[in-house]
C-alpha positions in Angstrom: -183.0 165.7 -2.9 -184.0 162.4 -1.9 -185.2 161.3 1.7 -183.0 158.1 3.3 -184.3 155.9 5.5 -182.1 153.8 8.2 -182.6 151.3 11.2 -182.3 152.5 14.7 -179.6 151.0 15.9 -181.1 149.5 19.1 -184.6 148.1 18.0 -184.5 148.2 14.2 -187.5 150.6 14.0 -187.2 152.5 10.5 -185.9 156.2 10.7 -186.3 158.5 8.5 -183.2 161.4 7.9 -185.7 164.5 7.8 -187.4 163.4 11.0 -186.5 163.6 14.4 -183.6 160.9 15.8 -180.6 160.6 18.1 -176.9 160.0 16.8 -174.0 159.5 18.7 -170.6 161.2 17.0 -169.3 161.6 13.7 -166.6 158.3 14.6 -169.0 156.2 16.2 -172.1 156.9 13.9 -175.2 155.0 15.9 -178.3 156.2 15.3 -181.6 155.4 17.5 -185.2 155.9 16.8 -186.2 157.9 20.5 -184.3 158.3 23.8 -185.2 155.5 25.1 -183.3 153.4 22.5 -180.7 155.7 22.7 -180.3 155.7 27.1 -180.6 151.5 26.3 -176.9 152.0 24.6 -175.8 154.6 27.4 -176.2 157.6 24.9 -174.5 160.4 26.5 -174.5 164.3 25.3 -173.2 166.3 28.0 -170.7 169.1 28.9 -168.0 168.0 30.6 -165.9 169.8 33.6 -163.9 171.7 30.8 -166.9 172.7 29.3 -166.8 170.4 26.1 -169.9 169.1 24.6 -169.2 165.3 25.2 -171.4 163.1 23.0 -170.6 159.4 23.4 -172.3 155.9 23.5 -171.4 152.4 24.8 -170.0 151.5 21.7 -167.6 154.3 21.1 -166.7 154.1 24.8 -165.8 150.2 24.5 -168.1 149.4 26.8 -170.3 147.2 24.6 -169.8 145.0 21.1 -171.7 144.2 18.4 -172.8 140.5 18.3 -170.7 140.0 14.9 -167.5 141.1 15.8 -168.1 139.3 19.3 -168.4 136.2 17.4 -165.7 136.7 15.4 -163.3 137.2 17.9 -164.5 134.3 19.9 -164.3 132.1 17.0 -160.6 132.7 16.5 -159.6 133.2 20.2 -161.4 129.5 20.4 -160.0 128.4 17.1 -162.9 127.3 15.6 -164.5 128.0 12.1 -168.0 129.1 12.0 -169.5 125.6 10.4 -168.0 124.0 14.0 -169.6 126.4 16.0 -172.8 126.1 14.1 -172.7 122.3 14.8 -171.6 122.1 18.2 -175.1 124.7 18.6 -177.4 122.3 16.8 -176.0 119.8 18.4 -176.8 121.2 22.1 -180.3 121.5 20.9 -181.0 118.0 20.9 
């Protein structure tokens, strides 16, 4: 039985799976080092009116992306490949 470590998903602080950590549910997955981390993605684990433990995040609620599916979509809604966008950003640099 080996010990795992992971990054918390908001500030990439190292977390190890026998200490203490947050994780949102089983579909979404996110993990974060403390509750502040986790409140920063709007961690949520609550009963709600019916009396069902609710535990939800920005991420699973659609309420927030991750920066490489983002740019994905963004690159094909714009049609442009990855090596344009790259240039047209080094380019606004100068």
């Amino acid at each position: 039985m080996g010990v795992d470590f992971f990054p918390c998903d908001a500030c990439g602080e190292s977390i190890c799976d026998c200490g203490s950590y947050f994780q949102c549910n089983d579909l979404c997955g996110r993990r974060w080092c403390n509750d502040e981390c986790a409140i920063k993605d709007g961690f949520v684990d609550e009963d709600n009116e019916d009396g069902e433990r609710v535990i939800s995040c920005n991420f699973c609620r659609n309420e927030d992306v991750e920066d490489g599916p983002l740019l994905q979509f963004l690159l094909k809604h714009y049609k442009i490949s990855l090596n344009k966008a790259k240039k047209l950003y080094f380019k606004s640099l100068k």
